[in-house]
N, C-alpha and C positions, 0 to 999 in steps of 0.2 A: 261302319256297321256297329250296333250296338247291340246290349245282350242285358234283359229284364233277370236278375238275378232273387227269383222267389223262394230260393230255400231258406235265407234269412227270414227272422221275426219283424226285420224290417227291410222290404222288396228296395230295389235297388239298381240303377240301370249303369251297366260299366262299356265302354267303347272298348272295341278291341280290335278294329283294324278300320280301314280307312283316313281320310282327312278330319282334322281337328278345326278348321277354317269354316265360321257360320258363312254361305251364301257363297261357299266357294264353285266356281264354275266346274261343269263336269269334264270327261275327260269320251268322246264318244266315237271315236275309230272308224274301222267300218262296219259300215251295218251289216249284221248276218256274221261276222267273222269276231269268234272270242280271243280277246286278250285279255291280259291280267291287267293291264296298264288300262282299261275301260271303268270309268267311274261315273257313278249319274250327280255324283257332285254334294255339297249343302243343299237338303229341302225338308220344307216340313208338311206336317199334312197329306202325306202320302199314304198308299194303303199297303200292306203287303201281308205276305198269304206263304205257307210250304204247300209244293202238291207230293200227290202219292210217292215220289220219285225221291221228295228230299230236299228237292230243288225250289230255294227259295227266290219268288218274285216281287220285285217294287213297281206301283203303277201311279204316274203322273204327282203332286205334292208343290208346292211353291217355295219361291224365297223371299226372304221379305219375313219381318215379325210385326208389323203393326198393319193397319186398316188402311191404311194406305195405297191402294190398288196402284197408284200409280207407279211406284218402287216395286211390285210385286211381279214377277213374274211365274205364271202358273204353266205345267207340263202334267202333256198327257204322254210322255214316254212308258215304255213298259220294258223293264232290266230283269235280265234271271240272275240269279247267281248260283253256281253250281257246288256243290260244299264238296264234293267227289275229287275234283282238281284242287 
């Protein structure tokens, strides 16, 4: 998880939980059932959104850094995370 740090003069993106491993595989449990041990892995290109609630969502994103389609794996998963727990 990463965090856009705007109150600097110069913006600034700092990691502060999750994996550090680019294109590391995720971690996906059962479906429907939250654990803390559930991770959607290294990707990029993904979208993510907070709703009214707080609760922020990640929807689908690839791995893979070049044009390369073939190396690239694309995901339309959809992850909440709940900042509450």
């Amino acid at each position: 998880m990463w965090a856009l740090n705007t109150l600097s003069s110069n913006p600034f993106w700092t990691q502060f939980d999750g994996n550090f491993i680019i294109d590391e595989d995720g971690i996906y449990g059962t479906k429907g059932v939250a654990n803390f041990r559930n991770t959607p892995g290294g990707r990029n290109s993904s979208a993510g959104w907070v709703d009214s609630n707080g609760d922020f969502w990640l929807f689908g994103g690839k791995t893979g850094t070049g044009n390369n389609t073939a190396i690239n794996t694309y995901f339309t998963d959809l992850w909440k995370y709940d900042f509450s727990n």
